[in-house]
C-alpha positions as CSV (number, residue, x, y, z in Angstrom):
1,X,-12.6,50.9,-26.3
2,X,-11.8,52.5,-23.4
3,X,-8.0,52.6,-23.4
4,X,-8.2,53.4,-27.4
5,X,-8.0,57.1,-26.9
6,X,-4.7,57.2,-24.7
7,X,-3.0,54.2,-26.1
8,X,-4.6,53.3,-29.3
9,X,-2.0,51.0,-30.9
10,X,-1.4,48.7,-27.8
11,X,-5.4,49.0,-27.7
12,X,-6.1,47.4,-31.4
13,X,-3.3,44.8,-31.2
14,X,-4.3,43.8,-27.5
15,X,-8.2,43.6,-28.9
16,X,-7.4,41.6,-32.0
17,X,-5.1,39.3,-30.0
18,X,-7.3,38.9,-27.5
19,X,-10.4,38.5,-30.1
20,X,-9.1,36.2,-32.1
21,X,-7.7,34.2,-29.1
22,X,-10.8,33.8,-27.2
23,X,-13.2,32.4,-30.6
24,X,-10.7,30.5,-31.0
25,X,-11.3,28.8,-28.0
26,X,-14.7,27.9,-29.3
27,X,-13.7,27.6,-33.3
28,X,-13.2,23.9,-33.4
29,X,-15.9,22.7,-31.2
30,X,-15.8,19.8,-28.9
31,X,-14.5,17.1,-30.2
32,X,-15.2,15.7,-26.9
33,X,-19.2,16.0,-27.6
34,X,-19.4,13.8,-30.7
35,X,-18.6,10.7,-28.0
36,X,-22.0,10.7,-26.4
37,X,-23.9,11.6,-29.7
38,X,-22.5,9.3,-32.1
39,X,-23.1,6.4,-29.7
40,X,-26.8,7.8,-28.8
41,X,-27.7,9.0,-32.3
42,X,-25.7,6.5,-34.5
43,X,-25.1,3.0,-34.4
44,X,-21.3,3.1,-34.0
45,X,-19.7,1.8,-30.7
46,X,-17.8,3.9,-27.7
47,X,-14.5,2.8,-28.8
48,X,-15.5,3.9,-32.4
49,X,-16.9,7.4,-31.5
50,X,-14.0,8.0,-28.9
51,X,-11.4,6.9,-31.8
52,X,-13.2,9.6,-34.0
53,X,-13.4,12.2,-31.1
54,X,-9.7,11.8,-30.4
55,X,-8.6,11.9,-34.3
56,X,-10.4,15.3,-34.4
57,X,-8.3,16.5,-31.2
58,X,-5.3,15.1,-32.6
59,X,-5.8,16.9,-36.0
60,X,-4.1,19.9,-37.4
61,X,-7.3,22.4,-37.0
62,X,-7.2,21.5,-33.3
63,X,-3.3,22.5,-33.7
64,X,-4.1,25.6,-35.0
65,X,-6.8,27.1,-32.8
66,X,-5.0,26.0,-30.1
67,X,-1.8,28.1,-30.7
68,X,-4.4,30.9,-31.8
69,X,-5.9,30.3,-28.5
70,X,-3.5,30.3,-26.5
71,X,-0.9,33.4,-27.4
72,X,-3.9,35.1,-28.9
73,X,-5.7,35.3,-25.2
74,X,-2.4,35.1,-22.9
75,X,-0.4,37.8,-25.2
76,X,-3.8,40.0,-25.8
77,X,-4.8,40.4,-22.2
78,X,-1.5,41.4,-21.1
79,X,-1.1,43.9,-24.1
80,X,-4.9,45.3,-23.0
81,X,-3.8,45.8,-19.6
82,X,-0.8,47.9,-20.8
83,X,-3.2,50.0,-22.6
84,X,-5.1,50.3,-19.8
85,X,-2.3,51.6,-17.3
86,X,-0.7,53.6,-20.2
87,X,-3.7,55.7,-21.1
88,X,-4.5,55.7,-17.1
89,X,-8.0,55.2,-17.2
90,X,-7.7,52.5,-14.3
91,X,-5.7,52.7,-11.2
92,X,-2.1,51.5,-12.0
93,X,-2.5,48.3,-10.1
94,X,-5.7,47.2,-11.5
95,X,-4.7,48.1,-14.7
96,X,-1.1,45.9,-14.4
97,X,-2.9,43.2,-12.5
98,X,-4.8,42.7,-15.7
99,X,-1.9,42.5,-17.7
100,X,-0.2,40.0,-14.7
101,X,-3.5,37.8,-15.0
102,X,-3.2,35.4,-17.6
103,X,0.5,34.5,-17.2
104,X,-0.1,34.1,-14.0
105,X,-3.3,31.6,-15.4
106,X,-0.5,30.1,-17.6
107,X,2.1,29.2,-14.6
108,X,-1.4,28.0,-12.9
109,X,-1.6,25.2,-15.8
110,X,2.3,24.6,-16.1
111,X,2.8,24.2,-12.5
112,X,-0.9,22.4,-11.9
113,X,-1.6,24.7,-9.1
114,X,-5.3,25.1,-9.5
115,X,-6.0,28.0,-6.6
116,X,-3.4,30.3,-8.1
117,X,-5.8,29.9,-11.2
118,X,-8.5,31.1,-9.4
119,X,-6.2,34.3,-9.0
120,X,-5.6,34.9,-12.7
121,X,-8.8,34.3,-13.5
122,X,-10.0,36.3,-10.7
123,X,-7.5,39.2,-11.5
124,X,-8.9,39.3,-15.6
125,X,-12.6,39.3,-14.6
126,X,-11.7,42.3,-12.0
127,X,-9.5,44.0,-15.0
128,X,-12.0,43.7,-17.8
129,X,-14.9,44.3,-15.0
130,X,-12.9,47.9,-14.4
131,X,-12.6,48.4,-18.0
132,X,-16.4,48.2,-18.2
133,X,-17.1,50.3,-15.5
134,X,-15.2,53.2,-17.0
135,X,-16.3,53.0,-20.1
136,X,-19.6,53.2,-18.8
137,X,-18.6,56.2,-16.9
138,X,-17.2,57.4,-19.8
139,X,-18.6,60.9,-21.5
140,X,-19.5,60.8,-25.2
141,X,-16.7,63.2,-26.2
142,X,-14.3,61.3,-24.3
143,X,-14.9,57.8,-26.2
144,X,-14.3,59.2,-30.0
145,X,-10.8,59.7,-30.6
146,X,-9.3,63.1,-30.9
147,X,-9.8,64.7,-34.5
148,X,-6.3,64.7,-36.2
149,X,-5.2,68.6,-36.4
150,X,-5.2,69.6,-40.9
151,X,-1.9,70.9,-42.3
152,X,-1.9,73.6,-44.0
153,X,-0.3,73.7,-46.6
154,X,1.6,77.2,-48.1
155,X,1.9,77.8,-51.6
């Protein structure tokens, strides 16, 4: 919301992407969780309940929020940190240290280097924790987009 007015189409791209990435996420539920409740709730054994479990990770809706997960976030937050520098309501280097933040998170997975995770992570919580900050700062004619100008039309 607070980029929309200087850089409204990188804005509603980077919010759906980064929407639709994030519930993703949490879409399929953990599969993980029906281990320790089917074998406490139900009579089925751990090697049962894990086989379950595993077929539900394994399946194609797990496939699918996974690669809606995954670009939706990565792709999302570097789009909404482009919005952010472009419509300059953040310094530049906050701004493009959100958009540097969740390939940086990627290489962090890729590479298995967990402290440089830390630094992706830390570097989207200070982005999106800036973007907060000036939208709270933000005046009420400053958050509406501008009105568009009417033609006028000649006879």
């Amino acid at each position: 919301m607070v980029s929309r007015r200087g850089a409204p189409v990188l804005t509603t791209v980077g919010t759906i992407l980064a929407f639709a990435g994030f519930t993703a996420l949490f879409a399929g539920g953990p599969a993980s969780d029906l281990i320790p409740y089917l074998t406490a709730t139900e009579s089925l054994d751990r090697a049962t309940a894990y086989q379950l479990g595993s077929g539900l990770e394994l399946g194609p809706h797990a496939a699918v929020t996974g690669i809606i997960f995954v670009l939706g976030h990565l792709v999302g937050t570097v789009l909404l940190g482009l919005a952010m520098w472009r419509a300059r309501v953040a310094p530049a280097w906050l701004a493009l240290g959100l958009a540097v933040s969740q390939p940086i998170h990627l290489i962090s997975v890729m590479t298995g280097l967990r402290p440089l995770d830390l630094v992706g992570w830390g570097l989207t919580a200070v982005g999106f924790g800036a973007a907060s900050w000036a939208l709270l700062r933000m005046r009420n004619d400053e958050f509406d987009l501008r009105p568009v100008p009417q033609q006028v039309s000649t006879p």
